[in-house]
C-alpha positions as a Markdown table, in Angstrom:
| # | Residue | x | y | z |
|---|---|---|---|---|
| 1 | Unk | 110.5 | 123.0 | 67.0 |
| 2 | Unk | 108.3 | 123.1 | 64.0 |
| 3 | Unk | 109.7 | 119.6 | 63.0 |
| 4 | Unk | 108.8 | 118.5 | 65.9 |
| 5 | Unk | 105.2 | 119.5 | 65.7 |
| 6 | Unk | 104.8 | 118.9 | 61.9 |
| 7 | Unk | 105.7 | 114.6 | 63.2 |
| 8 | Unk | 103.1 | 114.8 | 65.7 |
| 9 | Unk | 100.8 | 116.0 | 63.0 |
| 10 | Unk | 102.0 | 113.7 | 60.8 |
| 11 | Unk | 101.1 | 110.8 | 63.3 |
| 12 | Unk | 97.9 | 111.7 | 63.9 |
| 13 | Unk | 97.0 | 111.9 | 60.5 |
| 14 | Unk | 96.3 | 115.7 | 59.4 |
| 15 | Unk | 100.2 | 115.8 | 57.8 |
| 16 | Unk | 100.4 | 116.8 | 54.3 |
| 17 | Unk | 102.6 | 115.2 | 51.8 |
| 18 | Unk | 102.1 | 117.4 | 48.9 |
| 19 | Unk | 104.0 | 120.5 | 50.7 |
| 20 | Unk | 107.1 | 118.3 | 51.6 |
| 21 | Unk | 106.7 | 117.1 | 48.0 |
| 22 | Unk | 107.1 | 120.9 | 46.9 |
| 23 | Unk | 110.6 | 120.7 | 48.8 |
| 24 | Unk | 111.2 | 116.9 | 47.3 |
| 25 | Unk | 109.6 | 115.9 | 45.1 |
| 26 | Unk | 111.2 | 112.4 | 45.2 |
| 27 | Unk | 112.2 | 111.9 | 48.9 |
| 28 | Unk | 108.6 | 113.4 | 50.4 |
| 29 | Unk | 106.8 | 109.6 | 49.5 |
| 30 | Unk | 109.6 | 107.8 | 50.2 |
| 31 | Unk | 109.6 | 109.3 | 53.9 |
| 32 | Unk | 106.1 | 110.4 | 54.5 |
| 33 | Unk | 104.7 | 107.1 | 53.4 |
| 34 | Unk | 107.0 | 104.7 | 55.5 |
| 35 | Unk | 106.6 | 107.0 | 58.6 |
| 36 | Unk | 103.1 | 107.1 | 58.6 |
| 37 | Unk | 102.6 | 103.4 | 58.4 |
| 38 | Unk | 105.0 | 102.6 | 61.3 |
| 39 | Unk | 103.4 | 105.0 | 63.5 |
| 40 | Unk | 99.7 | 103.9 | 62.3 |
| 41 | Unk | 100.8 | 100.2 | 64.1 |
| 42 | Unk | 103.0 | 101.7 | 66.9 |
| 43 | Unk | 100.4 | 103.5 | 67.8 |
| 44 | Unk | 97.9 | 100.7 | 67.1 |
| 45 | Unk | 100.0 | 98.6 | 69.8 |
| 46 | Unk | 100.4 | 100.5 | 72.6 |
| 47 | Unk | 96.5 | 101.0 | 72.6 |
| 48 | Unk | 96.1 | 97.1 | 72.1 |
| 49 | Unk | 98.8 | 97.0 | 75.0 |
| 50 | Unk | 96.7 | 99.3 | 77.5 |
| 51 | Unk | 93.3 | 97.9 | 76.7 |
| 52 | Unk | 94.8 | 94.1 | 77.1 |
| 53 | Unk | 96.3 | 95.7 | 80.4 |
| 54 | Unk | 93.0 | 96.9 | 81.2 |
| 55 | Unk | 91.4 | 93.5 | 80.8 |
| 56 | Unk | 94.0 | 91.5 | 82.4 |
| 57 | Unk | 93.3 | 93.4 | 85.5 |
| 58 | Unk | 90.1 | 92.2 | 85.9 |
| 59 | Unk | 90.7 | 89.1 | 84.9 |
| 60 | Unk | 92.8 | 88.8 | 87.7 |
| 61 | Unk | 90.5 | 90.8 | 90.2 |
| 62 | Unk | 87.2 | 88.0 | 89.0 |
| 63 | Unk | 89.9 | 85.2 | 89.6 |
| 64 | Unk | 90.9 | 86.2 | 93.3 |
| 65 | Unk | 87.1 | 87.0 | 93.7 |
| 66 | Unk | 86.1 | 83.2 | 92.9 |
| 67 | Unk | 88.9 | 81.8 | 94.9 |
| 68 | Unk | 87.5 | 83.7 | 98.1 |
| 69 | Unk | 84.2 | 82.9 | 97.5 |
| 70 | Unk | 85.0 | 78.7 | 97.4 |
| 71 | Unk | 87.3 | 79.3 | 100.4 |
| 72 | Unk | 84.8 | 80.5 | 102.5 |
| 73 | Unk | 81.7 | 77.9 | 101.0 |
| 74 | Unk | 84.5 | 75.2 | 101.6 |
| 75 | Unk | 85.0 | 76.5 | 105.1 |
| 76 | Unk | 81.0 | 76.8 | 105.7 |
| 77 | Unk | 80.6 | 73.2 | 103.9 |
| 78 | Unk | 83.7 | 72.1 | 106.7 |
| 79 | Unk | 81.9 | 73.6 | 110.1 |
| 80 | Unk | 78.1 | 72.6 | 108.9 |
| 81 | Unk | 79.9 | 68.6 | 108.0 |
| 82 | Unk | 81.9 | 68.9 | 111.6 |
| 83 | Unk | 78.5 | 70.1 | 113.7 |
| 84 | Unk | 76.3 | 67.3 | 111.9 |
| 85 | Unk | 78.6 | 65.1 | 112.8 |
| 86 | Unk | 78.7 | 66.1 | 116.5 |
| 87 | Unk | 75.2 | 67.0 | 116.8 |
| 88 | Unk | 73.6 | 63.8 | 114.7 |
| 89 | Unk | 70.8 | 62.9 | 117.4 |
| 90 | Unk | 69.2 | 66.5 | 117.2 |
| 91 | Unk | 69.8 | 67.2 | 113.8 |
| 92 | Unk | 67.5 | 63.7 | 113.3 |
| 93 | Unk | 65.4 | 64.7 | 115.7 |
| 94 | Unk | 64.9 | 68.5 | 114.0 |
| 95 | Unk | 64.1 | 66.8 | 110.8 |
| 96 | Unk | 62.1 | 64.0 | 111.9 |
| 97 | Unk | 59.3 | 66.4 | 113.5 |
């Protein structure tokens, strides 16, 4: 269990390679080094990954949003074209006066 929590320390930065040094001297850099450098990018990625998520998202939400909003100014643009069309006479007439 103290392995375990001496890695997580390790990942996050506050490990300390001169006390596994005292038990390696030779092995501590090779392993300490390598292992914090991999987990420096893993962990770099996965909070790449959720903020790209993130933005993705709303991307997606602004998308829809704009394709319901020219639906519905297509469908206003259809009925007004459609009434002026019917109505022609009194539309003249409202502008005319």
């Amino acid at each position: 269990m103290i392995s375990v929590t001496q890695q997580a320390q390790y990942m996050l930065g506050s490990g300390d390679v001169y006390t596994l040094m005292e038990a390696d001297y030779l092995a501590a850099p090779i392993f300490y080094y390598p292992f914090t450098f991999i987990m420096v990018f893993v962990v770099l990625n996965m909070t790449i990954a959720i903020i790209m998520d993130g933005y993705m998202d709303a991307h997606m939400q602004k998308k829809e949003k704009l394709q319901v909003f020219f639906f519905v100014n297509m469908t206003i643009a259809i009925i007004m074209h459609s009434y002026m069309d019917a109505h022609a006479e009194n539309v003249a007439l409202f502008f005319n006066t």
